[in-house]
C-alpha beads as a LAMMPS data file, in Angstrom:
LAMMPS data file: protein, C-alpha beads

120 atoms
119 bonds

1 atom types
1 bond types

-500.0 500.0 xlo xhi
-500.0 500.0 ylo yhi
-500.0 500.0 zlo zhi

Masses

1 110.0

Atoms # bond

1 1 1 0.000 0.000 0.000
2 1 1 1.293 3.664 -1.116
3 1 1 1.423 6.382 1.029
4 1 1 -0.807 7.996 -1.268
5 1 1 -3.876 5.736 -0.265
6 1 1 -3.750 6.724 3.387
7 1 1 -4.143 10.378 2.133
8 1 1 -7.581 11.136 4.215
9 1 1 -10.504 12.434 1.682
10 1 1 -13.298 14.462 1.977
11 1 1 -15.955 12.989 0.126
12 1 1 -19.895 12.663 0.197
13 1 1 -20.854 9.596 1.519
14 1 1 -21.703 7.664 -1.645
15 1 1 -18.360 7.598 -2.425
16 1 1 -17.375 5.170 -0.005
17 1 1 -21.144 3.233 0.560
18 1 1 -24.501 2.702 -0.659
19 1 1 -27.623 2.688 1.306
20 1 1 -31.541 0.831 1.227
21 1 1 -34.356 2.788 3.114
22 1 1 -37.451 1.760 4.460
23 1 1 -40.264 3.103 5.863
24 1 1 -43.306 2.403 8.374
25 1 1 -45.620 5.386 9.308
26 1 1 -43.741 8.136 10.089
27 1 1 -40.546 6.132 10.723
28 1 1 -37.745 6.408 8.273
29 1 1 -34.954 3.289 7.991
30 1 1 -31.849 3.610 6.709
31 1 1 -29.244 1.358 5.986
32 1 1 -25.244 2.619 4.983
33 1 1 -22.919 -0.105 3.841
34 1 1 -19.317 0.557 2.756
35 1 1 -18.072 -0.675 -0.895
36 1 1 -14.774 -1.872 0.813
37 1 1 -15.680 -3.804 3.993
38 1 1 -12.225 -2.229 5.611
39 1 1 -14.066 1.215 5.371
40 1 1 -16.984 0.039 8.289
41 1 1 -14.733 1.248 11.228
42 1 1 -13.762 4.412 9.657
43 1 1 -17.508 5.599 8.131
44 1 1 -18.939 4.263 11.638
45 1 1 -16.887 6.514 13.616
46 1 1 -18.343 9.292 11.443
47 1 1 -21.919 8.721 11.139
48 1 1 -23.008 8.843 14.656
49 1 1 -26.573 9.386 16.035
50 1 1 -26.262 13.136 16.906
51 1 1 -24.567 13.748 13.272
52 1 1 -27.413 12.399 11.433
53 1 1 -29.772 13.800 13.422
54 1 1 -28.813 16.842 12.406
55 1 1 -29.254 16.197 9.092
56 1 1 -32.788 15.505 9.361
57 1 1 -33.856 17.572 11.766
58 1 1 -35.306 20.748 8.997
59 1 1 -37.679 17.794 8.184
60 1 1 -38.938 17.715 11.905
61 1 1 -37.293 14.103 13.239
62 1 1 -36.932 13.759 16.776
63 1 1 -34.772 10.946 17.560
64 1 1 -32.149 8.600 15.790
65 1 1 -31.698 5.283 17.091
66 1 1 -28.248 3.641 15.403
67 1 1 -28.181 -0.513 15.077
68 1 1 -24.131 -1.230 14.399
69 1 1 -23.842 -4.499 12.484
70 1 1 -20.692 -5.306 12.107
71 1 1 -20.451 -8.833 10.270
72 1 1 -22.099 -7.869 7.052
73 1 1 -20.736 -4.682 7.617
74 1 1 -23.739 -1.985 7.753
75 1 1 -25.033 0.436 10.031
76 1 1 -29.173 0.969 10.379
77 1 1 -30.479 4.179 11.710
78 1 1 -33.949 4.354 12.469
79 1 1 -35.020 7.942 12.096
80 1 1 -38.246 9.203 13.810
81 1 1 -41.182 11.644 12.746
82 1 1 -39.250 12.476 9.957
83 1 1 -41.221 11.952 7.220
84 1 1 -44.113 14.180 7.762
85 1 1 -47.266 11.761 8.869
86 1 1 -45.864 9.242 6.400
87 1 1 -45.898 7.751 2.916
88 1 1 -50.409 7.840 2.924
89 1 1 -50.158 11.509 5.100
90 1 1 -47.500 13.490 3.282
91 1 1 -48.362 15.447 0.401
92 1 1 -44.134 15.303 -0.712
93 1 1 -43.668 12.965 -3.762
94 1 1 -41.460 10.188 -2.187
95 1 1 -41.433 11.595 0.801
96 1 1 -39.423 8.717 2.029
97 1 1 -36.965 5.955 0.481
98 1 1 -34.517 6.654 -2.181
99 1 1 -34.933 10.802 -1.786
100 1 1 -34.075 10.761 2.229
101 1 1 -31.610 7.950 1.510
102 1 1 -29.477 10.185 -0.797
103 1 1 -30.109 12.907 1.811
104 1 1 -27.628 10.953 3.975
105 1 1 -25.529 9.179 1.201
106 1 1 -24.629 13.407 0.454
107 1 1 -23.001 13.536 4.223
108 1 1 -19.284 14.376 4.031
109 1 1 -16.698 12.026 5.602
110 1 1 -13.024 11.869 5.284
111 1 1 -11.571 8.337 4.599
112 1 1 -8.249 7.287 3.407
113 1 1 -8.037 7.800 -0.230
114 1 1 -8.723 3.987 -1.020
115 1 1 -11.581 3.533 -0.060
116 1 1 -13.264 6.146 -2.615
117 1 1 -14.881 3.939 -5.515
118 1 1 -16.274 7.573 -7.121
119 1 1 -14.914 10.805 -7.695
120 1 1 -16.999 13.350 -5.724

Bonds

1 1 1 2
2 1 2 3
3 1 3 4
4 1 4 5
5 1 5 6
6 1 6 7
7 1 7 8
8 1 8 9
9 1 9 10
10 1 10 11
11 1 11 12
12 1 12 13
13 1 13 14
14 1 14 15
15 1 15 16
16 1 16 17
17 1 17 18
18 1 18 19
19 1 19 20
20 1 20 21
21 1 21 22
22 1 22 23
23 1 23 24
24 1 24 25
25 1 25 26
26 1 26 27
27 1 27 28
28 1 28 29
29 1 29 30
30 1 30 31
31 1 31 32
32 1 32 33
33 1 33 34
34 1 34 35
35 1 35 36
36 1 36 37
37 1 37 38
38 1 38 39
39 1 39 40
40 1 40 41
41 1 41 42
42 1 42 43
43 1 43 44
44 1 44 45
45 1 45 46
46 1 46 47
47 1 47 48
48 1 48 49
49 1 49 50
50 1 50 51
51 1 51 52
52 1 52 53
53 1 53 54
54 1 54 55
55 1 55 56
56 1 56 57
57 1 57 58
58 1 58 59
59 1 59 60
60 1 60 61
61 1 61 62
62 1 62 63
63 1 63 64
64 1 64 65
65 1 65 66
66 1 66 67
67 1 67 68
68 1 68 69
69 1 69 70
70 1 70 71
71 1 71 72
72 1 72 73
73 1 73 74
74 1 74 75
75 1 75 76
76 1 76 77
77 1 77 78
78 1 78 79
79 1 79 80
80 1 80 81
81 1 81 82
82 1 82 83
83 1 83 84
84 1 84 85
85 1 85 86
86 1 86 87
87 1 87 88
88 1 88 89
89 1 89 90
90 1 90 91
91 1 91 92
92 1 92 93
93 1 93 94
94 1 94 95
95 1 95 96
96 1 96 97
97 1 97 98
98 1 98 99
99 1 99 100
100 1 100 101
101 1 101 102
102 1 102 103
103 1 103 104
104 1 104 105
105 1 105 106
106 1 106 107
107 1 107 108
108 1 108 109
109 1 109 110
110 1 110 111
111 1 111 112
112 1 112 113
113 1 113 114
114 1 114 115
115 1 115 116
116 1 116 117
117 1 117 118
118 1 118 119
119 1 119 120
């Protein structure tokens, strides 16, 4: 390994993971899993509770609860009263899913240069 692939880089998330989201009511699930297994510690260090709750709080959450699961590596966050009554209450066009999964996936974190699979 090079020097030059322990270089720390700021990139959105998607860079460095995917994600799946869920809903149920007005209870938003999302999933983050790295593209390079190695990556879990370093993106799961990052993405912590308060951080994401940040994120959504302009849409009115009110708690995030974080599940770690490290053997497949992924980390679930559970996201509460965040999407506005839910999928049959909101009048957004997907209001929840892919749209509030990208929302997160745009999150910076830095992370050594290898494990970006896409330029930012």
């Amino acid at each position: 390994m090079s020097r030059s692939d322990d270089t720390l880089a700021s990139v959105p998330l998607h860079c460095v993971a995917h994600a799946r989201a869920g809903d149920k009511g007005n209870r938003l699930n999302i999933s983050v899993m790295p593209y390079d297994n190695d990556a879990y510690p370093v993106i799961a260090e990052q993405l912590t509770e308060q951080r994401v709750f940040e994120l959504f709080a302009h849409r009115g959450a009110t708690r995030v609860k974080r599940y770690d699961l490290p053997l497949l590596p992924a980390l679930n966050f559970v996201i509460e009263d965040v999407l506005e009554g839910g999928v049959n209450g909101s009048l957004n066009v997907d209001g929840h899913g892919k749209s509030n999964s990208f929302l997160l996936l745009g999150m910076r974190v830095q992370v050594p240069q290898r494990f970006v699979r896409f330029a930012p």
